[in-house]
C-alpha positions in Angstrom: 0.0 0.0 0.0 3.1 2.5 0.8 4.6 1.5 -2.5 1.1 2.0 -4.5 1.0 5.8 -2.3 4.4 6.4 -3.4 3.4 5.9 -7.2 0.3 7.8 -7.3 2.3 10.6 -5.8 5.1 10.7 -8.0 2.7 10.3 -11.0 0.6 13.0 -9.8 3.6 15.5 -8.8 5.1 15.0 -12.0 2.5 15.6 -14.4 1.2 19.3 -12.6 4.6 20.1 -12.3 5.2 20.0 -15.7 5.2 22.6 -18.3 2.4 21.2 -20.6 0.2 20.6 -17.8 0.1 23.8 -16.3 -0.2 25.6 -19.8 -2.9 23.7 -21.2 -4.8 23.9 -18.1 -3.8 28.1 -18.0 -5.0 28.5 -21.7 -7.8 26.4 -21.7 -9.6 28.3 -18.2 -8.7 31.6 -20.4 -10.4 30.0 -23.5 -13.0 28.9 -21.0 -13.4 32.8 -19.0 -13.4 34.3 -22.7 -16.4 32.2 -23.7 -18.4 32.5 -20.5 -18.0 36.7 -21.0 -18.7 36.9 -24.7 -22.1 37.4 -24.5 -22.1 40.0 -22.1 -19.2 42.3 -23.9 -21.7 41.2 -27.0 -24.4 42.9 -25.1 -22.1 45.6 -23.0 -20.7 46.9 -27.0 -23.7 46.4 -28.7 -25.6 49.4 -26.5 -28.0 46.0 -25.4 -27.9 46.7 -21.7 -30.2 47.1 -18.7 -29.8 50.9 -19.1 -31.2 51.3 -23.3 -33.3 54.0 -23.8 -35.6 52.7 -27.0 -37.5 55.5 -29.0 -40.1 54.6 -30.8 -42.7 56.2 -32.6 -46.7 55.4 -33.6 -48.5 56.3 -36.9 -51.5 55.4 -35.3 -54.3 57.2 -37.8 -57.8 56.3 -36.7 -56.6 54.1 -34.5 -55.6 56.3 -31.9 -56.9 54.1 -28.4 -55.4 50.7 -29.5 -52.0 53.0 -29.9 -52.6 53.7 -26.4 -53.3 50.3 -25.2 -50.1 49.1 -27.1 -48.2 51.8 -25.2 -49.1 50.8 -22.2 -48.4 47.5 -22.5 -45.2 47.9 -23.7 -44.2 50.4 -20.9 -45.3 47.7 -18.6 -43.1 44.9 -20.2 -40.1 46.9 -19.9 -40.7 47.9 -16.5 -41.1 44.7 -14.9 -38.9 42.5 -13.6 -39.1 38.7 -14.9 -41.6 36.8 -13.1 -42.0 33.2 -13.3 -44.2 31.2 -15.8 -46.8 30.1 -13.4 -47.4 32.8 -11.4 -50.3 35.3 -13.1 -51.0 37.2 -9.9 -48.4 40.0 -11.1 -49.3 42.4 -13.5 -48.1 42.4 -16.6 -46.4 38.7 -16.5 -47.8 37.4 -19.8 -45.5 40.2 -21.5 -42.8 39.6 -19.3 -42.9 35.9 -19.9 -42.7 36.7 -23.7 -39.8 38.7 -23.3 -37.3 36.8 -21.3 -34.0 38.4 -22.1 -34.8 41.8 -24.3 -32.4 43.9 -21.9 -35.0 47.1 -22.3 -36.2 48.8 -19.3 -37.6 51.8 -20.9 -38.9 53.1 -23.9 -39.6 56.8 -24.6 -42.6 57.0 -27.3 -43.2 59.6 -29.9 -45.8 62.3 -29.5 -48.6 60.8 -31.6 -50.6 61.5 -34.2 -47.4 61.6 -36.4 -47.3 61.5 -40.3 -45.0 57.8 -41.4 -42.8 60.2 -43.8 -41.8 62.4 -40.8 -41.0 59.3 -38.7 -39.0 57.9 -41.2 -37.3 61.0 -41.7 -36.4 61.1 -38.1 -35.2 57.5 -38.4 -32.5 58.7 -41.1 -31.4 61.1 -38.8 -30.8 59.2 -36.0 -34.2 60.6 -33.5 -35.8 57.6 -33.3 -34.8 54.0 -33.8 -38.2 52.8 -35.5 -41.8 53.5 -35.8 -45.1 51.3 -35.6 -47.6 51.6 -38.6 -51.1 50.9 -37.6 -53.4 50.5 -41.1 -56.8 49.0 -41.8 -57.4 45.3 -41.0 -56.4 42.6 -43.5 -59.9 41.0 -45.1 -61.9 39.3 -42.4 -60.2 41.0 -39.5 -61.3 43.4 -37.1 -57.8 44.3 -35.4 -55.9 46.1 -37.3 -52.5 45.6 -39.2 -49.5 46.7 -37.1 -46.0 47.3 -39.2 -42.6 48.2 -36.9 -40.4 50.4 -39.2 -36.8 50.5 -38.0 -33.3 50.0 -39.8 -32.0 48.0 -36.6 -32.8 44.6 -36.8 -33.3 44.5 -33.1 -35.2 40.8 -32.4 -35.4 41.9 -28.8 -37.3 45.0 -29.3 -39.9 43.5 -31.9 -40.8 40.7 -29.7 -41.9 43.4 -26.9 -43.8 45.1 -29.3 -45.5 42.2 -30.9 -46.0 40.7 -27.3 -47.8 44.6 -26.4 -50.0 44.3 -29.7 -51.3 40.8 -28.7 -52.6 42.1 -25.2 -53.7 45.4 -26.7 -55.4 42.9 -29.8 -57.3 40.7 -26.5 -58.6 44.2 -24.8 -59.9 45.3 -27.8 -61.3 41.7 -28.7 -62.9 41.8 -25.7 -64.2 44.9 -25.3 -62.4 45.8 -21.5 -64.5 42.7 -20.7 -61.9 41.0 -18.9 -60.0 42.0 -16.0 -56.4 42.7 -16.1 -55.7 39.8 -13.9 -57.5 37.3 -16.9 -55.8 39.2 -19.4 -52.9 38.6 -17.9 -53.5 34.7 -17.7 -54.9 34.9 -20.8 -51.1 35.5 -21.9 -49.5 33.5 -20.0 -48.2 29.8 -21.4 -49.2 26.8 -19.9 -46.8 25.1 -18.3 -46.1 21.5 -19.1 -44.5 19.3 -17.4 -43.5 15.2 -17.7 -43.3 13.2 -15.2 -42.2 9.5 -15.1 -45.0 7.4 -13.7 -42.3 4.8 -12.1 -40.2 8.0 -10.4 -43.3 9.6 -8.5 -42.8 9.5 -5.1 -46.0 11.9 -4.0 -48.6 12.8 -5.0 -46.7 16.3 -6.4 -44.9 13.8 -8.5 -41.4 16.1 -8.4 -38.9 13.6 -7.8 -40.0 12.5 -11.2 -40.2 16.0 -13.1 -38.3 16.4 -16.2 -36.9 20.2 -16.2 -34.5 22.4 -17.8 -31.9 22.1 -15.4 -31.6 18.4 -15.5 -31.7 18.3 -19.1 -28.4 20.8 -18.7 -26.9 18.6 -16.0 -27.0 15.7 -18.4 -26.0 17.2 -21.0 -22.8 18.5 -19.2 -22.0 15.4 -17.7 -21.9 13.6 -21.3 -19.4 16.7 -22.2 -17.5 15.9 -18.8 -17.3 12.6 -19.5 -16.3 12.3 -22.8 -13.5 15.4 -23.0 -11.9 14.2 -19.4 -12.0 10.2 -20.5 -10.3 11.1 -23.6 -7.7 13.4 -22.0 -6.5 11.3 -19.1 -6.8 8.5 -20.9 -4.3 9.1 -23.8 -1.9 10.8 -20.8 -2.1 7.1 -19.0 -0.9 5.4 -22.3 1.3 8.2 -23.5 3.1 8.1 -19.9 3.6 4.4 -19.9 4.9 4.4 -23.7 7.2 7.3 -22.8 9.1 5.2 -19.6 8.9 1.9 -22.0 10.6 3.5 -25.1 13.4 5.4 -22.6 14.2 2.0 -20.3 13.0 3.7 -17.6 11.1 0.8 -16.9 13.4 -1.6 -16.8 14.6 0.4 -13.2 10.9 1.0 -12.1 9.8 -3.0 -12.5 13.0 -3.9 -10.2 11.4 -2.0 -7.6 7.5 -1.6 -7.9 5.6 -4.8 -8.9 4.0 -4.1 -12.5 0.6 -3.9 -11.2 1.0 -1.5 -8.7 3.1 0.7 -11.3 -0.4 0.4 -13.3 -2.8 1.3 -10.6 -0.7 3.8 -9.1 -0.7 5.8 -12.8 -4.3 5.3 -13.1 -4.9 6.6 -9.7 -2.8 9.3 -10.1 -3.9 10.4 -13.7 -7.2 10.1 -12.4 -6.6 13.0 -9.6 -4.5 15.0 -12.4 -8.1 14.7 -14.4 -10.3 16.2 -11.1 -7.8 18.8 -10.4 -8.4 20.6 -13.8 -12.3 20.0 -13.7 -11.9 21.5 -10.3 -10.4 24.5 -12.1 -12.8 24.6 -14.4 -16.0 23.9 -12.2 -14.9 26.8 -9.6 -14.3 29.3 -12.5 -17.8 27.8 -13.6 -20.0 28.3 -10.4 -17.8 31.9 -9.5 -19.6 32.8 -12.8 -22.9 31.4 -12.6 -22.7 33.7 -9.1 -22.3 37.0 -11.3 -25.0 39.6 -11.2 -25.3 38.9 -14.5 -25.5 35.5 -14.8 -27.8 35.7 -12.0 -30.1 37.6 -14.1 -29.7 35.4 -17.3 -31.0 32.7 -14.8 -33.5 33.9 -14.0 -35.0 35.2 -17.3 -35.2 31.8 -18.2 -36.4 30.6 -15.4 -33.4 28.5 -14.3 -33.0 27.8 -10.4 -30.1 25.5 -9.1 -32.7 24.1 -6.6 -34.5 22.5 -8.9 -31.5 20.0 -9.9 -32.0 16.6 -8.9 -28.5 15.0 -7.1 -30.0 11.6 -7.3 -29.1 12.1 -11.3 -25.8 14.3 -10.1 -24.6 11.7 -7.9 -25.5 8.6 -9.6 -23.7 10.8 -12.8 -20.6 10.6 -10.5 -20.9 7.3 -9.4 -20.8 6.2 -13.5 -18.2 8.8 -14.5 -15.9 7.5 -11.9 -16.8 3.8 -12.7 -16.4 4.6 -16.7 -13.0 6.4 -16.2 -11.4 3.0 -14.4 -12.6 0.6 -17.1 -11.2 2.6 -19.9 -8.6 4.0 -18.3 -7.5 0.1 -17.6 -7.2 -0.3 -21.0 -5.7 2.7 -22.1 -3.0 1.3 -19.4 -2.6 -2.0 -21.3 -2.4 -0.9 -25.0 0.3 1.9 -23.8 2.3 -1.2 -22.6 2.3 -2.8 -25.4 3.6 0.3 -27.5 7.2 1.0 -27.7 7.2 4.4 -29.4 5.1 7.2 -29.1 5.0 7.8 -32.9 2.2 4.3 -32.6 0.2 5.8 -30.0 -2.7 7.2 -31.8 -3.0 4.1 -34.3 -2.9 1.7 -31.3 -5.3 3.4 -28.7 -8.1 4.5 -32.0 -10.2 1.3 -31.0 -10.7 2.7 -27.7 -11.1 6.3 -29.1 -14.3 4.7 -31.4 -15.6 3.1 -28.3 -15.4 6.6 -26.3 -16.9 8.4 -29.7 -19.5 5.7 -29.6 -20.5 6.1 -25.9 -20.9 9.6 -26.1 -22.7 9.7 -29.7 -25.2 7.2 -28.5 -26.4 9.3 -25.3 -25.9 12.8 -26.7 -28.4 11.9 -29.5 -30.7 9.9 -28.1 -31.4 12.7 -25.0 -34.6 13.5 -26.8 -35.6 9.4 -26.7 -34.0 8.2 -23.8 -36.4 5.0 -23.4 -35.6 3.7 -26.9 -34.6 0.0 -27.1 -30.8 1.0 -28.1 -30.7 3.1 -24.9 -32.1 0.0 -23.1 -29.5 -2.4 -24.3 -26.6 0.2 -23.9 -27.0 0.9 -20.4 -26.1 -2.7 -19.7 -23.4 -2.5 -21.9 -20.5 -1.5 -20.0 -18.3 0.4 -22.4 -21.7 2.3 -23.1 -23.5 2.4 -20.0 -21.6 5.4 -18.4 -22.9 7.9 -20.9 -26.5 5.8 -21.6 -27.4 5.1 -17.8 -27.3 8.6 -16.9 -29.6 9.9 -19.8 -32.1 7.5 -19.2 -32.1 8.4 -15.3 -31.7 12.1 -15.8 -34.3 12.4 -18.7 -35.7 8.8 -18.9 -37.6 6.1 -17.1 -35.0 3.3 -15.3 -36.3 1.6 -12.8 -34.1 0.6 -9.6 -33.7 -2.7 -10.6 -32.3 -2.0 -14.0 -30.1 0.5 -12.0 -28.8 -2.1 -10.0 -28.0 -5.2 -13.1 -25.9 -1.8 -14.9 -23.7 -0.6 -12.1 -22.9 -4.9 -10.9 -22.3 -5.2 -14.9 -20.3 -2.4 -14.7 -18.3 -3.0 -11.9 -18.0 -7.2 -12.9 -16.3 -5.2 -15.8 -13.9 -3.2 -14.6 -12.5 -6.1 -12.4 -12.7 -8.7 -15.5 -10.9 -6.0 -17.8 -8.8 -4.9 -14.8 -7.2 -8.3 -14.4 -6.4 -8.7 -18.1 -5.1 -5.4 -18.2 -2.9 -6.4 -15.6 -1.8 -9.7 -17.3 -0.8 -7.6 -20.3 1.0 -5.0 -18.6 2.9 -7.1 -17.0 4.3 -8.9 -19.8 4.0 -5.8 -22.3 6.3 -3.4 -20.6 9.1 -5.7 -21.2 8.4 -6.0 -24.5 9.9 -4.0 -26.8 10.5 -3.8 -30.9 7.8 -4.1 -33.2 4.2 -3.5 -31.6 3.5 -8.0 -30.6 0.5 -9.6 -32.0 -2.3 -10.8 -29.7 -1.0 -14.1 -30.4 2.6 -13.5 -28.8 0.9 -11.1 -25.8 -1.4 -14.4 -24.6 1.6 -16.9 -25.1 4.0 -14.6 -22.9 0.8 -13.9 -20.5 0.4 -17.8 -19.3 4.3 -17.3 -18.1 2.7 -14.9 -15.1 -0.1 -15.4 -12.5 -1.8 -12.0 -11.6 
């Protein structure tokens, strides 16, 4: 046990103290703060923030009081804070819920009546930033035809209008028959939700609710997954090829039985791989904590209480379970490799099983109760990526649960072993890359 300490120690020393390591990890947390802040120097440069002053203008004609009623509604939009989507006790939340995201907080109209040849006149010289047309109602209508005027294609600002002329097209539908409280659920979408029948646990049914934020969870644990697997796993076989090919192992094996040289690697790697997504969780969550962020949350109606950890444990549970049966074999096929310059043709096998485990779940998230993602969740080399759809976004009953992760685990000790066998006898094998042939006849020479 000292000796296996003393290996995953010296493997994980050596790999942050080296150059690569702590470059890569530096460049890709820069690549990583740059894309987290591009939409909000998109928004700060653009002149899209909380602060915009929209002027607009209204050739209104005849139709002077559904101008007004447009106005009003708009002004109410853009003063209101984001509510959430099932809660119609606030005024104006069906236009709020329609306009998730716009950034305006105030609009300064127009004196109306204005001619449309003066407005546009005053759009060319820079006075106002568009105009709404209201004409005579298409054939069969009774509302009238709105048209917004502007040389800014500003998708923001025409869905508060257009979400302002539907309330002001139900008033005058109605004829100020309905309250502003109906109008206002009226307007407001139905929220729908899916629930697995097997996963209710009350009679609310929420243990079972599929929502956004479980959806995302998923989604980046398929990401997590595959990019950390494939990293750590070509840096186990790349580090074993690397001592082979200089005789370094030759020294090591005199000292350190071969399978504790293997474990200790993996073990270590394996912290090497958690301290980056350490790194790049905490500059993650520092900024989902941003006012900003904050805000973007809650526009779309994104709270981090409503994540299940039944899906982001059991995620963990799989990712750590998938990362020692690869990594296993990573280990073994870097053994058998005596120069680096054969890496990539040697470890593609396992690259097309990763690319297979992660193209199966990410495309089947919008199915995850097909019959492939039935079978592949007992499939070992699949079930990492497959399990945790179908329990994130799925239906897997507990005892399906339980035959994948005893599969899974059978798996990683059956694969372990042989991995074992053939890194024992690989690292002293040097020369052209042996056949399977030659690694099973120098395998029955050792007893794992």
């Amino acid at each position: 046990m000292n000796k296996l300490g003393a290996v995953i120690g010296f493997t994980y020393r050596n790999k942050t103290k080296t150059k690569s390591f702590r470059w890569t990890t530096f460049i890709l947390l820069l690549l990583l703060v740059v894309g987290l802040n591009i939409p909000y120097f998109i928004q700060l440069f653009s002149g899209q923030s909380d602060k915009d002053l929209v002027r607009i203008g209204i050739a209104s004609g005849s139709y002077q009081q559904i101008a007004g009623q447009i106005k009003e509604a708009a002004d109410k939009t853009a003063a209101t804070k984001p509510v959430a989507a099932n809660n119609t006790d606030n005024a104006g939340a069906a236009e709020v819920n329609a306009l998730r995201g716009t950034g305006v907080t105030r609009i300064e109209w127009q004196a109306e009546p204005a001619d449309p040849a003066k407005l546009r006149k005053q759009i060319e010289a820079g006075k106002l930033d568009g105009y709404l047309q209201l004409q005579k109602p298409a054939a069969g209508e009774i509302f009238p035809s709105i048209t917004y005027i502007s040389e800014k294609n500003n998708a923001s600002v025409q869905a508060m209008l257009q979400a302002a002329a539907q309330t002001a097209k139900v008033r005058s539908v109605t004829s100020g028959q309905l309250t502003e409280a109906q109008l206002n659920e009226i307007g407001t979408p139905v929220n729908l939700t899916r629930i697995a029948l097997d996963n209710m646990k009350g009679a609310d049914g929420k243990s079972g609710a599929l929502t956004m934020e479980n959806y995302i969870l998923v989604y980046l644990l398929l990401i997590l997954f595959f990019i950390s697997l494939t990293m750590t796993g070509n840096m186990i076989a790349s580090e074993i090829t690397a001592e082979k090919s200089s005789r370094v192992m030759e020294i090591l094996i005199t000292s350190v039985s071969p399978l504790t040289q293997m474990f200790g690697k993996i073990i270590g790697i394996f912290l090497v791989g958690l301290t980056q997504m350490g790194l790049y969780a905490l500059v993650f969550i520092v900024h989902l904590m941003l006012p900003y962020y904050q805000q973007v949350l809650a526009q779309f109606d994104i709270h981090i209480s409503n994540l299940s950890w039944e899906v982001a444990v059991l995620g963990l549970v799989y990712y750590v379970l998938g990362y020692f049966l690869y990594s296993t074999l990573y280990a073994a096929v870097g053994s058998i490799v005596s120069r680096t310059e054969d890496l990539g043709q040697a470890v593609s096998l396992l690259t097309v099983l990763t690319l297979a485990a992660f193209y199966i779940g990410i495309f089947s998230m919008t199915n995850p109760d097909s019959m492939l993602m039935k079978i592949s969740s007992y499939i070992p080399f699949f079930s990492p990526t497959t399990a945790i759809v179908r329990i994130g976004l799925g239906n897997m009953p507990w005892w399906e649960l339980t035959i994948s992760l005893l599969i899974l685990v059978i798996a990683i000790f059956i694969f372990g072993w042989l991995s074992a066998k053939i890194y024992r006898t690989g690292v002293l094998m040097y020369g052209k890359r042996p056949s399977w042939k030659e690694i099973r006849k120098a395998m029955k020479a050792y007893k794992i």
